[in-house]
TORKOLDREN-17602 format. One record per atom (N, C-alpha, C): residue in three letters; y, z, x. Coordinates in steps of 0.02 Angstrom, whole numbers, plus 50000, padded with zeros to 5 digits. Atoms other than C-alpha are relative to their C-alpha. Layout:
BEGIN
ALAYZX
...
This chain:
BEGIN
UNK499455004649987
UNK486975119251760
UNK500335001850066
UNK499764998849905
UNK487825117051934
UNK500725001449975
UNK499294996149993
UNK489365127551975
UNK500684992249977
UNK499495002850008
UNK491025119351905
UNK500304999550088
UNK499595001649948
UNK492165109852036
UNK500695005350023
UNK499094996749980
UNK493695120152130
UNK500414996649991
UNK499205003049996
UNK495415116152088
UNK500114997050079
UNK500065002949926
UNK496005104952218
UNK499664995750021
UNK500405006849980
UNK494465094752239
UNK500044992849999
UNK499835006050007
UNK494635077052277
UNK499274998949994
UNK500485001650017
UNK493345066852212
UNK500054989450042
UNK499865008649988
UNK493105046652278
UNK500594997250044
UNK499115001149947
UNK494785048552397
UNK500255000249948
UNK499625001450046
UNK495555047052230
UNK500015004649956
UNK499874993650067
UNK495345061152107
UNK500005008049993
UNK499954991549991
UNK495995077652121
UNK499945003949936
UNK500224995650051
UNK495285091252011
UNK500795007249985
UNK499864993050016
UNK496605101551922
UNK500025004049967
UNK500344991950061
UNK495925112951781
UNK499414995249982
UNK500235000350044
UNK494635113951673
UNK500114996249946
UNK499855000450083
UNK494875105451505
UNK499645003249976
UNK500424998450051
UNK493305110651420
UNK499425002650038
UNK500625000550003
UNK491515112851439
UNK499445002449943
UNK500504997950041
UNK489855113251364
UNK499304999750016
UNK500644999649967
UNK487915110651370
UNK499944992450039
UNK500195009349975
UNK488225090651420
UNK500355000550052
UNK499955000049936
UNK489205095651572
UNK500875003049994
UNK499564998350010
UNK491145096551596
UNK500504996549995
UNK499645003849988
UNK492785090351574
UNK500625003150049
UNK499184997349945
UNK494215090751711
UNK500634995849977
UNK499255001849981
UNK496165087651721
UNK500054996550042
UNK500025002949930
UNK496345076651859
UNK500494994250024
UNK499575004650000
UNK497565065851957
UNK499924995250020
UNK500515005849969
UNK497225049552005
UNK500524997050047
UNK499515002349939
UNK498035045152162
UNK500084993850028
UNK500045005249989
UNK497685028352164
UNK500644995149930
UNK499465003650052
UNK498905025252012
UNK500735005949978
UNK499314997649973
UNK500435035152074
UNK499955006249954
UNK500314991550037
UNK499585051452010
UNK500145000649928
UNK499955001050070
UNK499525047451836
UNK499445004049988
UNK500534994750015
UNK498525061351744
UNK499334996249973
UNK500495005450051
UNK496725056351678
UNK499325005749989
UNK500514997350037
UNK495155065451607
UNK499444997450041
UNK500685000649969
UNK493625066851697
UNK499295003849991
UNK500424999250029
UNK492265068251621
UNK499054999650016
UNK500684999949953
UNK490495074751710
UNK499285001849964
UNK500524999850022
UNK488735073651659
UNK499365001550075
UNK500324996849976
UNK487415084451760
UNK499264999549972
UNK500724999450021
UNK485485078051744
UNK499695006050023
UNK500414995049975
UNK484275090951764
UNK499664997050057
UNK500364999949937
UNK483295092351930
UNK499234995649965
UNK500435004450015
UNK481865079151910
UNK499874995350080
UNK500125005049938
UNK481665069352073
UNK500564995350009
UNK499385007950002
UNK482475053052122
UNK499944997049943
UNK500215005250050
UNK481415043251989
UNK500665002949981
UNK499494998650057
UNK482415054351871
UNK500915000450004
UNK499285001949972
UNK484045053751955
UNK500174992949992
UNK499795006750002
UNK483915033551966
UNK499894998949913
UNK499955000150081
UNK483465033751773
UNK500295002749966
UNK499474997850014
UNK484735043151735
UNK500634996650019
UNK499545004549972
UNK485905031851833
UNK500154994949969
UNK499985008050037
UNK485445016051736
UNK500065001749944
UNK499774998650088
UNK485645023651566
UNK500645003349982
UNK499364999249990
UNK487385031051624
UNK500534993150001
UNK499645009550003
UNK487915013051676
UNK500074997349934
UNK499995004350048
UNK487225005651525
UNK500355002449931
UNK499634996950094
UNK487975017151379
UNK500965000750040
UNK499385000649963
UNK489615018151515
UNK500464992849982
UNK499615007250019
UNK489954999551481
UNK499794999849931
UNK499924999950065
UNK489595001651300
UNK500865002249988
UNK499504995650015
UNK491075014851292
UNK500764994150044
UNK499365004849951
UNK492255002951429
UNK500124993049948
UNK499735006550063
UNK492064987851272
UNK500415002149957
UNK499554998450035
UNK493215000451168
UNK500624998350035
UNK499195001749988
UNK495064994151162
UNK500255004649943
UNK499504997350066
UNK496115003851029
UNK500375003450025
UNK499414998449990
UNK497815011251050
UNK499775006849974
UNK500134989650030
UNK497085029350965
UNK499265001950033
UNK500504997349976
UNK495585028851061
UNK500065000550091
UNK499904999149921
UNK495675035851264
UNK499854992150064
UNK500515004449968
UNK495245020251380
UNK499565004850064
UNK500234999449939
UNK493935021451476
UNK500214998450080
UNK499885003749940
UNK494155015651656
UNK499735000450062
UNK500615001149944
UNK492855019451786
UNK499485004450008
UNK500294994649999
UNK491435027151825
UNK499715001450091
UNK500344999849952
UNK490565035751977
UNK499765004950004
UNK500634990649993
UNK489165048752051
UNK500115001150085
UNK499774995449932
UNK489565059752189
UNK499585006950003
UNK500394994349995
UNK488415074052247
UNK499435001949939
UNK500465000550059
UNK487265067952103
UNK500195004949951
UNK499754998450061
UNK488485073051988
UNK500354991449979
UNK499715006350022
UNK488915057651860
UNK500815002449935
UNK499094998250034
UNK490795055051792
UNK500164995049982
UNK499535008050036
UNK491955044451682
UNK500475000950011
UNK499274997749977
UNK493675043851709
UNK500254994849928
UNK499705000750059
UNK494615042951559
UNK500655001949986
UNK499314996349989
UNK496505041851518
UNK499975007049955
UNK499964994449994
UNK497105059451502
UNK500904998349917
UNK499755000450046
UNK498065060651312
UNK500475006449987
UNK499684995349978
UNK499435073651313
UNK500175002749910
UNK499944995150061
UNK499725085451139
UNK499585003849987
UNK500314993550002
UNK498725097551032
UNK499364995949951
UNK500735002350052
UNK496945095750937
UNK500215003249937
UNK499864996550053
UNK497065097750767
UNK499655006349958
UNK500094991150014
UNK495945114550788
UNK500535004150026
UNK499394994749963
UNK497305121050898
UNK500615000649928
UNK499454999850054
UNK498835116350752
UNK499485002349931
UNK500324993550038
UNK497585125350623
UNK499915004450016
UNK500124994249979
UNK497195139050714
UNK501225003350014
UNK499454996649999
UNK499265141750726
UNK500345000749943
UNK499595000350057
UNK499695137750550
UNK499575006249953
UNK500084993850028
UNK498365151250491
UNK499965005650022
UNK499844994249963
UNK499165164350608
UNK500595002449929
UNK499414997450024
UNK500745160450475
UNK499734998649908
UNK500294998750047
UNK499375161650330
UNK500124991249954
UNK499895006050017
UNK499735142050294
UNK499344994650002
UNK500575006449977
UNK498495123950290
UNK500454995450019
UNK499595007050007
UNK498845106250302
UNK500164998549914
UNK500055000350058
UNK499335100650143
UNK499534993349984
UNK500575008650013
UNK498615084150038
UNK500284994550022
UNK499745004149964
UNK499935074950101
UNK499734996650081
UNK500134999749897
UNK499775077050290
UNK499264997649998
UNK500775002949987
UNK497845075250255
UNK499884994549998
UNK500025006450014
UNK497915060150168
UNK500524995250079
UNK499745004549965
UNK498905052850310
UNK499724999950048
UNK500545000749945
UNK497765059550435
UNK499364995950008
UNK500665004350029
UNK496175050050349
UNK500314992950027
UNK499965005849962
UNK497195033650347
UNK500264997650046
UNK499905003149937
UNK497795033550504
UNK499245000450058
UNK500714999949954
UNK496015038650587
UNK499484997149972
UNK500505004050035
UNK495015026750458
UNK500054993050040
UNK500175006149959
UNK495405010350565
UNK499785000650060
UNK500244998049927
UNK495045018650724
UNK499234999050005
UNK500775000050020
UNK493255022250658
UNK499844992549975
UNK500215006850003
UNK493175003750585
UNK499914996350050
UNK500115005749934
UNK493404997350758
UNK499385002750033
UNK500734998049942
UNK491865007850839
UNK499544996249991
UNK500535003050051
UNK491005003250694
UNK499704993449991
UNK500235007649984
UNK491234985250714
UNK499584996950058
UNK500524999649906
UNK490364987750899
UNK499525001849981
UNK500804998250016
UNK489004995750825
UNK500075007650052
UNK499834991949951
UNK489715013050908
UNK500135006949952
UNK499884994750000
UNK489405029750831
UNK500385004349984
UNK499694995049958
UNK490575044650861
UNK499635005750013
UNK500384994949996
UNK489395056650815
UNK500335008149991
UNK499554993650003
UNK490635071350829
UNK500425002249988
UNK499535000650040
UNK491995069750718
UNK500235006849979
UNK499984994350038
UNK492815086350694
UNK500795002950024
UNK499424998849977
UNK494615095950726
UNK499955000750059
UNK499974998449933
UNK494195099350896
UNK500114993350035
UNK499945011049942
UNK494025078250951
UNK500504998549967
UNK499645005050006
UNK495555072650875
UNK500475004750011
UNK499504996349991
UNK497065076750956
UNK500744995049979
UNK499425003850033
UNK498915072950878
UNK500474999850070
UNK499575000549930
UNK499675063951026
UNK500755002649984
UNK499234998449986
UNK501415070151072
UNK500464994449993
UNK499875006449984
UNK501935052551107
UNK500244997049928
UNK499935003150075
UNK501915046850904
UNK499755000949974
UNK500374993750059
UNK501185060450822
UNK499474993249947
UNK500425006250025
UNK499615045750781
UNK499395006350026
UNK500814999049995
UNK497695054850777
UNK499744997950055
UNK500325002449961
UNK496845051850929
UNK499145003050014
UNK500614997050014
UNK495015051650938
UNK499665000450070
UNK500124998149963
UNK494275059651081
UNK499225001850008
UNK500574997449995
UNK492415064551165
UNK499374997349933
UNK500455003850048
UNK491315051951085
UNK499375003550026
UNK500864995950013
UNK489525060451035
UNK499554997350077
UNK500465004749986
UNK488745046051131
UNK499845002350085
UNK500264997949951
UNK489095052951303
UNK499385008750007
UNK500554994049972
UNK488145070751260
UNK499344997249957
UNK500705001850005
UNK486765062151198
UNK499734995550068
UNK499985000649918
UNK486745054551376
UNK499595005350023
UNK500434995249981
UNK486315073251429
UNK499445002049942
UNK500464995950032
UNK485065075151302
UNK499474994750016
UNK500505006049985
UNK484225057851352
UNK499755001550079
UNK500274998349919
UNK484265064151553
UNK499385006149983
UNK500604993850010
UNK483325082351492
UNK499404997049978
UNK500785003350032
UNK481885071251397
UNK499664996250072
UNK500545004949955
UNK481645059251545
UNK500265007150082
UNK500104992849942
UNK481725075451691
UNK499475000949997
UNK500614995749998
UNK480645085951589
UNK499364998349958
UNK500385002850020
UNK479525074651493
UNK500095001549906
UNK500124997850099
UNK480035085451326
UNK500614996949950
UNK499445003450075
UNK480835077551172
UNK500345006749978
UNK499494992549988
UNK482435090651179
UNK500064997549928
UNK499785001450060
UNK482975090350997
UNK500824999649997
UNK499285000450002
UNK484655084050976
UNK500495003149995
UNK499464995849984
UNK486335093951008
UNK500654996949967
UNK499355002249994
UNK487475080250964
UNK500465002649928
UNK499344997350064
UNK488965087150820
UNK499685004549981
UNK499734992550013
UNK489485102750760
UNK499555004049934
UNK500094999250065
UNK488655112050637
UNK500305001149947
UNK499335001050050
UNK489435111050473
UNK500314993949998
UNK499635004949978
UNK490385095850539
UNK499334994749976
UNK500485003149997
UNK488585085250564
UNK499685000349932
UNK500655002350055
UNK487495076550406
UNK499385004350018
UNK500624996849998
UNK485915084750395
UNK499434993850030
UNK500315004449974
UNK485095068050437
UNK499974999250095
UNK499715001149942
UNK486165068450600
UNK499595005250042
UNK500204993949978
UNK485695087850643
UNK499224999850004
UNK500655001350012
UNK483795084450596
UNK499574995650043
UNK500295006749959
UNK483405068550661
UNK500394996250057
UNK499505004849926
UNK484765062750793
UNK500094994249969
UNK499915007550021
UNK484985048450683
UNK500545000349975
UNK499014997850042
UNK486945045250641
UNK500064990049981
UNK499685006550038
UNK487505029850535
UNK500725000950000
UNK499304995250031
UNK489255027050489
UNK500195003449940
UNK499844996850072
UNK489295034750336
UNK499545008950033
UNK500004992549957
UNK488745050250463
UNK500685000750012
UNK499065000549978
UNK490645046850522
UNK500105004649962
UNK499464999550060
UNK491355046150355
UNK499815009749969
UNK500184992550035
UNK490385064550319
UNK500435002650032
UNK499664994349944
UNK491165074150489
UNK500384996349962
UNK499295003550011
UNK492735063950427
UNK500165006349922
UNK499884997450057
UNK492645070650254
UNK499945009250002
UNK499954992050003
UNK492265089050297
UNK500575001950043
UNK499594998349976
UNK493525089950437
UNK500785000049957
UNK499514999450033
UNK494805085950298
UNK500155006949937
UNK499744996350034
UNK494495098850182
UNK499915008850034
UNK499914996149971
UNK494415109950320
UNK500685001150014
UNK499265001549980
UNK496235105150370
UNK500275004549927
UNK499814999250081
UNK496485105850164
UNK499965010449991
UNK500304994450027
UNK495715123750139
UNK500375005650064
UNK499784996849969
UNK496125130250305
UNK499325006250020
UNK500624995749965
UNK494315139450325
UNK499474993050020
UNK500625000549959
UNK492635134850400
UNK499544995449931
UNK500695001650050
UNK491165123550322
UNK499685006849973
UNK500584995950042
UNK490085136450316
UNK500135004649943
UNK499674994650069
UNK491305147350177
UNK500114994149943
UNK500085003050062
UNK491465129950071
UNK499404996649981
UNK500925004350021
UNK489435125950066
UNK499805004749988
UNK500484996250008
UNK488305133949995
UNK499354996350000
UNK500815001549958
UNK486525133050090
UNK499484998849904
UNK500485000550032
UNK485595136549932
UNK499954996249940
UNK500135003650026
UNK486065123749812
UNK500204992750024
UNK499985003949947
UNK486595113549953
UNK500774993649949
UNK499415002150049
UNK488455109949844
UNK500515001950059
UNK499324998449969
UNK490115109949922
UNK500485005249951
UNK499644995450049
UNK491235122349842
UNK500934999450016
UNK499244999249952
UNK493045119349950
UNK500714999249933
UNK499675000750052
UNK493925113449774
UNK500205008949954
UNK499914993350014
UNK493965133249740
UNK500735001250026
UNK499344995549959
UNK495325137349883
UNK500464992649980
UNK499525007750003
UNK496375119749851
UNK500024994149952
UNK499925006650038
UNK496855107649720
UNK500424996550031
UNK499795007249990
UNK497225089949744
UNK499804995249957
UNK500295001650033
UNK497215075949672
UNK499384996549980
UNK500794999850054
UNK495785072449541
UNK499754991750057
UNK500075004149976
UNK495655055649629
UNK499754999550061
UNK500274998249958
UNK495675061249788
UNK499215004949994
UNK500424995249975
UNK494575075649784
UNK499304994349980
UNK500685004350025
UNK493075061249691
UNK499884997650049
UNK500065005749941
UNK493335050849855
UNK499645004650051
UNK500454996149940
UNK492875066849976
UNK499405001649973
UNK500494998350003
UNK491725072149873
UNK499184996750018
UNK500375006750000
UNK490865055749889
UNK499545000150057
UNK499875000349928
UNK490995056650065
UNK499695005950025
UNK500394992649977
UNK490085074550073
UNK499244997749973
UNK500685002650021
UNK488525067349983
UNK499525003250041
UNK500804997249976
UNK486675077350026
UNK499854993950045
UNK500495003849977
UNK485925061450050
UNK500574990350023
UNK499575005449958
UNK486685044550153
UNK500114995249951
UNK500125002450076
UNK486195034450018
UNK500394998849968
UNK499494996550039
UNK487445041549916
UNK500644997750001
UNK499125000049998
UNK489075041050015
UNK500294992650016
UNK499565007649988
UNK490255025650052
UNK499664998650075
UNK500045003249949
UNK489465013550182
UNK500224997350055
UNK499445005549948
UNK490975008350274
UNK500425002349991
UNK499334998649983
UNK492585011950321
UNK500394997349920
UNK499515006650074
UNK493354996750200
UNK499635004549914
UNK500064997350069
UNK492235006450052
UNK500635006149992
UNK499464992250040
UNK493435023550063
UNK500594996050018
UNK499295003749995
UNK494915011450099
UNK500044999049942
UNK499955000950069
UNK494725004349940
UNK500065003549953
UNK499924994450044
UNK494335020849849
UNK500585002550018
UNK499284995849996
UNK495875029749920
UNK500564995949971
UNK499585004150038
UNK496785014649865
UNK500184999949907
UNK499874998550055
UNK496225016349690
UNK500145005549959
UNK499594991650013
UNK496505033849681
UNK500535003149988
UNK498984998350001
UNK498445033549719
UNK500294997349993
UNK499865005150024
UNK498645015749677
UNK499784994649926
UNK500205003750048
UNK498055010849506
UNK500164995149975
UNK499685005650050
UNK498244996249427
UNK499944998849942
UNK499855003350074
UNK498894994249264
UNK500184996049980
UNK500075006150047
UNK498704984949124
UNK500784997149992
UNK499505004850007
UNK500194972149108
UNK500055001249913
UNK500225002550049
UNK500724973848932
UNK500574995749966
UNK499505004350027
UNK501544960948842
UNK500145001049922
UNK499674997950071
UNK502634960648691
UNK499484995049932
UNK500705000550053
UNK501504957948520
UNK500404994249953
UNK499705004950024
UNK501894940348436
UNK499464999049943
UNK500634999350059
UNK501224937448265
UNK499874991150017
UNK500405005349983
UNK499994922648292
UNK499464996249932
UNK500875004850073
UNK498814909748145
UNK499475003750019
UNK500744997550021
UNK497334918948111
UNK499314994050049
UNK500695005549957
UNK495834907748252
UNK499425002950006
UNK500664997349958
UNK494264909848268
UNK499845004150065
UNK500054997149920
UNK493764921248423
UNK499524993350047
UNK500255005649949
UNK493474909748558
UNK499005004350033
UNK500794998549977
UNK491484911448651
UNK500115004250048
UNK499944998049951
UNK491324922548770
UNK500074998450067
UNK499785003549919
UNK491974917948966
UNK499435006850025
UNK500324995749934
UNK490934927249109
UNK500675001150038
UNK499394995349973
UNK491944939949192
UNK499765000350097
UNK500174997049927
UNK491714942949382
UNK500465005550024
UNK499794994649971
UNK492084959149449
UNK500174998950079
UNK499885001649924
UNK492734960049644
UNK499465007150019
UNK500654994349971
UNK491194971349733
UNK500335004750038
UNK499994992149973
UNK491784989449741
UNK499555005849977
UNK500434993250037
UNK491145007149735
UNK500164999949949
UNK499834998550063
UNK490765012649591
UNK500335007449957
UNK499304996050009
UNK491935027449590
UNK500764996749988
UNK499405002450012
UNK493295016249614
UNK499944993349939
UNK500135003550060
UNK492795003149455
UNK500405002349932
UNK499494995650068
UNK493945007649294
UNK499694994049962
UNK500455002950064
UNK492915002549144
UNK500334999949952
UNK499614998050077
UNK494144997449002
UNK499614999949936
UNK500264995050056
UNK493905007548839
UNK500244993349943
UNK499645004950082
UNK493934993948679
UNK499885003049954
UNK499874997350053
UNK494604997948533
UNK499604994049958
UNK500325002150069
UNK493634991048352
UNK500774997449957
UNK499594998150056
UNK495124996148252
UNK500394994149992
UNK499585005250004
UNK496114983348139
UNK500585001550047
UNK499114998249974
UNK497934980948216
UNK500494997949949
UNK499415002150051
UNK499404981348077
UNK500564998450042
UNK499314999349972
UNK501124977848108
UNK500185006649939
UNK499544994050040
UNK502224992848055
UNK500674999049978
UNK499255002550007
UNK504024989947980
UNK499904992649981
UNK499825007250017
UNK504754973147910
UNK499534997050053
UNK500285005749980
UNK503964959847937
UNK500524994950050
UNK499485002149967
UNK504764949548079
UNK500064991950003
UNK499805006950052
UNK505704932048028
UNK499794996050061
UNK499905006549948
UNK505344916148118
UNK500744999150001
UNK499475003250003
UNK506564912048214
UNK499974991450000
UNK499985008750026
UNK507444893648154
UNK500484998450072
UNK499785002949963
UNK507864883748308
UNK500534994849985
UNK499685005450025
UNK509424873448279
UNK499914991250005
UNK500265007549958
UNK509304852448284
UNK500554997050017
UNK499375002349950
UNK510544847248419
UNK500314994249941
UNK499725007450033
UNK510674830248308
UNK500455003049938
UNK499415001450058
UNK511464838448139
UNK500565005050032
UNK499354998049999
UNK512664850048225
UNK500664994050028
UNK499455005849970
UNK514514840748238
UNK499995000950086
UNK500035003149926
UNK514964834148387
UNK500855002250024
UNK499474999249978
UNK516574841948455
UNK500374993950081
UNK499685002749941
UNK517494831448579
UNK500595003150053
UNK499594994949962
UNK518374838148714
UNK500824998949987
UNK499375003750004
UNK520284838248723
UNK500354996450040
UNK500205004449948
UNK520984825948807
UNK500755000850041
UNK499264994849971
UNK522434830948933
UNK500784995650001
UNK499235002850018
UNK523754814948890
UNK499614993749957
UNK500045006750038
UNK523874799748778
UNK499484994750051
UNK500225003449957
UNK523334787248921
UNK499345001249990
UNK500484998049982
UNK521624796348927
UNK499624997949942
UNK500625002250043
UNK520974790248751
UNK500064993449985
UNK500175005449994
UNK520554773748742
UNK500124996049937
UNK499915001950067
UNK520654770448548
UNK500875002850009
UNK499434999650034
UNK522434775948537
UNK500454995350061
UNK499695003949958
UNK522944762848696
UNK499994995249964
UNK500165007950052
UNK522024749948563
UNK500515000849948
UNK499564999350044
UNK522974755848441
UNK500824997350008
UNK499255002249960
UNK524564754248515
UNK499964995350026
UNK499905009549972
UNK524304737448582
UNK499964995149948
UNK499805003250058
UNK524014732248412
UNK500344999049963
UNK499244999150034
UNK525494739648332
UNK500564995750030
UNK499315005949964
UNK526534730548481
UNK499984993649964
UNK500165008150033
UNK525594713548418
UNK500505000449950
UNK499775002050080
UNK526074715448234
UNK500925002149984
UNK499235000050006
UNK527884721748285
UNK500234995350005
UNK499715005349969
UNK528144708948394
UNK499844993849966
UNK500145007450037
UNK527534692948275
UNK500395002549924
UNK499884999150040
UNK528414702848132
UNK500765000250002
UNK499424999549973
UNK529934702248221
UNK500254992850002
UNK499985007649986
UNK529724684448285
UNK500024995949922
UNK499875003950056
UNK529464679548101
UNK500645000649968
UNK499204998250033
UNK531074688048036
UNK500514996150042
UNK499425002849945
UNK532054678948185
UNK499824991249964
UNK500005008050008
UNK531404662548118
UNK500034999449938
UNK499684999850071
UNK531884665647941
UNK500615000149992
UNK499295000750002
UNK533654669447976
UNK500124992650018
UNK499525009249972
UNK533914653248084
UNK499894994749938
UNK500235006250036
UNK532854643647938
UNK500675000849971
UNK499574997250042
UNK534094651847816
UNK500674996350021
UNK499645002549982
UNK535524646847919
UNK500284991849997
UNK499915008250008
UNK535154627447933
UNK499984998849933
UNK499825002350075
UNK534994627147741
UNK500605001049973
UNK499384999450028
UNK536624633947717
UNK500444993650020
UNK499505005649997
UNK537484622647813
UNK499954992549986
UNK500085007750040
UNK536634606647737
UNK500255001549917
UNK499815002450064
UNK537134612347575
UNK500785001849993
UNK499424998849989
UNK538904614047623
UNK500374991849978
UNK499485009749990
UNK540174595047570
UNK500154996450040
UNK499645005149935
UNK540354582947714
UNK500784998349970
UNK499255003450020
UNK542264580447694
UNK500124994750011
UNK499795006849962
UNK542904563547688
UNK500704999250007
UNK499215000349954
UNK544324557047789
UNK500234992649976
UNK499705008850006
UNK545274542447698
UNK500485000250039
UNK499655003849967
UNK546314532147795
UNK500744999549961
């Protein structure tokens, strides 16, 4: 491999080299400022073909480009953007924003200085906040390949998972060494321990390769040691449920997710969405209050349709045979009253004027006063003129 860059180096008029971040066998990563965007920090990221000629220099060029704009179609807010690439002194580079906090090997490596892990909490929140990240690669048909505490760092910014150093560029350098030196290099890409056996074996990664690094990096967090102390090689079992309980729910979902064979584990993102869902979210049975009912026939059987999940997450209800009694008194029908025979209260009414039958009333009583009155007035006068006809005309002799 060719000598690392000096601090200081400008690269393109535009990119000054200032540390190290990392390195490894696929080349290196730098610190770097980019002076074209008012020195905003950014990640630069170099890939070194082996010595091969031009051919192999220009075929190396076009398969940089072409997996380069694979990686530049990622958008996501937890994943780095890409943003340019170029080759300088037949060294090839990406420039990538530059994500500022700690990896979550660094915050394990300080919490078991103070003999501590993550707990199931924190884990579980780490899974579903870095499970849609991985759905979006996934939906591109992208990889990561290298899923482990070292690539995801907990930004500073909103303590959110960020997923870092996708596999895809060091299989890049493992595709330049084949076309250099003619030999089929055997794949490098993810960690041991971290990596499926399919992955490590054959260079072949699915996503349910993800969901494995995904699932071991958690109960590494969980446990606070190393794969290789919760596997055992020779019956090829996970053992990590020794140093850490959680719950029963959970731990079925990782275990799932650790599976020998691909086969096996959850196919998709949306499958362990669902399982973690039913794990910490069950749904229970609704039950309603018990009404005694006429004796019916059992109706025919209906067809049931299930909604298509794993079958870890499926809850198979248990039927009971057994008669069902009631216990205690027997309970009375209730008797609904019938509006029609209860009386009929009328309201009260707030003056005379207001009821209508006692205005009739009283207009009738006036009648029969008043014509009972008028008759007595015309009885006296009759009375009167009879007296005085039967009274003597006096006569007046002369």
């Amino acid at each position: 491999m060719r000598p690392s860059l000096p601090v200081g180096t400008i690269l393109q008029n535009r990119y000054r080299v200032l540390s190290i971040l990392g390195q490894g066998g696929f080349g290196r990563t730098y610190l770097a400022e980019d002076q074209g965007r008012f020195n905003e920090r950014c990640a630069l990221k170099e890939l070194t073909p082996a010595q091969g000629g031009d051919y192999a220099l220009d075929k190396s060029k076009e398969l940089f480009q072409r997996e380069a704009q694979i990686l530049y179609q990622i958008q996501h807010p937890q994943i780095p953007q890409f943003r340019a690439t170029f080759e300088q002194d037949q060294r090839l580079f990406l420039v990538q924003d530059y994500v500022e906090g700690q990896t979550y090997r660094e915050l394990l490596d300080q919490r078991r200085a103070q003999g501590i892990a993550f707990s199931e909490e924190e884990v579980l929140q780490f899974m579903r906040q870095l499970l849609p990240v991985m759905a979006h690669i996934h939906s591109k048909g992208i990889v990561h390949r290298d899923i482990a505490p070292d690539n995801v760092i907990l930004r500073q910014q909103d303590s959110k998972p960020v997923l870092i150093d996708f596999g895809v560029v060091k299989e890049l350098a493992t595709r330049f060494q084949t076309m250099t030196t003619g030999i089929v290099q055997p794949t490098t890409v993810g960690k041991p321990g971290y990596a499926p056996i399919e992955q490590m074996q054959t260079g072949k990664a699915y996503p349910s390769s993800d969901l494995y690094s995904l699932a071991v990096t958690a109960v590494v967090l969980l446990t606070g040691r190393e794969p290789q102390e919760l596997f055992d090689d020779s019956t090829m079992t996970w053992y990590w449920q020794r140093w850490v309980t959680v719950n029963p729910g959970f731990a079925q979902v990782l275990n799932r997710m650790l599976s020998y064979r691909p086969g096996d584990r959850y196919q998709s993102v949306s499958d362990v969405v669902q399982a973690l869902q039913a794990a910490f979210n069950p749904v229970s049975p609704v039950h309603q209050p018990s009404v005694q009912m006429p004796v019916q026939p059992p109706p025919p059987p209906a067809a049931v349709y299930l909604a298509e999940t794993p079958a870890s997450a499926q809850i198979q209800p248990v039927q009971s045979h057994m008669q069902t009694r009631a216990v205690g008194q027997p309970r009375q029908p209730e008797v609904i009253p019938d509006p029609r025979s209860q009386p009929m209260i009328e309201e009260p009414r707030s003056s005379l004027w207001d009821d209508p039958l006692a205005i009739i009333a009283l207009g009738i009583g006036l009648v029969v006063l008043t014509g009972l009155g008028s008759w007595l007035i015309m009885q006296a006068i009759l009375r009167n003129q009879d007296f005085s006809n039967s009274l003597p005309t006096p006569t007046i002799t002369p």
